[in-house]
N, C-alpha and C positions, 0 to 999 in steps of 0.2 A: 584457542586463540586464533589458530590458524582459519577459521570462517570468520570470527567476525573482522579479520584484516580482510579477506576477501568480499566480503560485505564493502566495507569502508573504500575499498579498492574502486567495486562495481560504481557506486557512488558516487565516487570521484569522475570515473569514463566517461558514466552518464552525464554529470555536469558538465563537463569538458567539452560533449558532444554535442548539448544544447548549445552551449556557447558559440561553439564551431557555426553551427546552423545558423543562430538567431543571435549575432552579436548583444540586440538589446538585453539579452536576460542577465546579461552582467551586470543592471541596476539590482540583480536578486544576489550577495553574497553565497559562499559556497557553502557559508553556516545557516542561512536563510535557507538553502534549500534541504541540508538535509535535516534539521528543522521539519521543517513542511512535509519531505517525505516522509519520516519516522511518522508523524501525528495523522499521515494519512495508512500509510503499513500497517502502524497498531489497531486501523478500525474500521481497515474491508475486510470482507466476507469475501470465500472463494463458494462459487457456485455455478452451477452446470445449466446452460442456458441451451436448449435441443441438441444433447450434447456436446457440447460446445466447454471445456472450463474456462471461464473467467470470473475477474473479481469485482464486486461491488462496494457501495459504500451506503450502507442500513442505517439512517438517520437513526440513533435512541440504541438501537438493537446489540451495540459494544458493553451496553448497560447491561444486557439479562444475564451474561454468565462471570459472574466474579466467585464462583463456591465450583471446587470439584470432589466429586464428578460433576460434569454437566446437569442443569438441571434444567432444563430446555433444548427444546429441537424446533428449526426451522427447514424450511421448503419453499422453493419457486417451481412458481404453478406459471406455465407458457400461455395456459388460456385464461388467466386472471389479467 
């Protein structure tokens, strides 16, 4: 329990902190954004860019692994 309160917590800051900065994003509720960010959370990808980690968002790609073990593997190619 104690992470997902601190999840909920981070969540909150962040909202707070947008708001802070960009008054307008108070037309977005605070259920709107987390909302929005759960549905984005649940479906990037972390991946290592000239080693670099950061996260993507793999249009389709949330779709290939719903059975485990995994039954797919992917890769980012820098010269592709």
């Amino acid at each position: 329990m104690d992470v997902i309160r601190r999840k909920k917590d981070d969540m909150r800051q962040d909202y707070d902190a947008i708001v802070r900065f960009d008054p307008s994003f108070l037309k977005f509720s605070y259920e709107m954004y987390v909302n929005a960010r759960l549905w984005v959370s649940s479906r990037v990808f972390g991946i290592c860019i000239e080693q670099t980690k950061t996260d993507a968002m793999v249009p389709f790609a949330d779709m290939l692994n719903h059975h485990l073990p995994k039954q797919t593997s992917w890769f980012y190619c820098n010269e592709s």
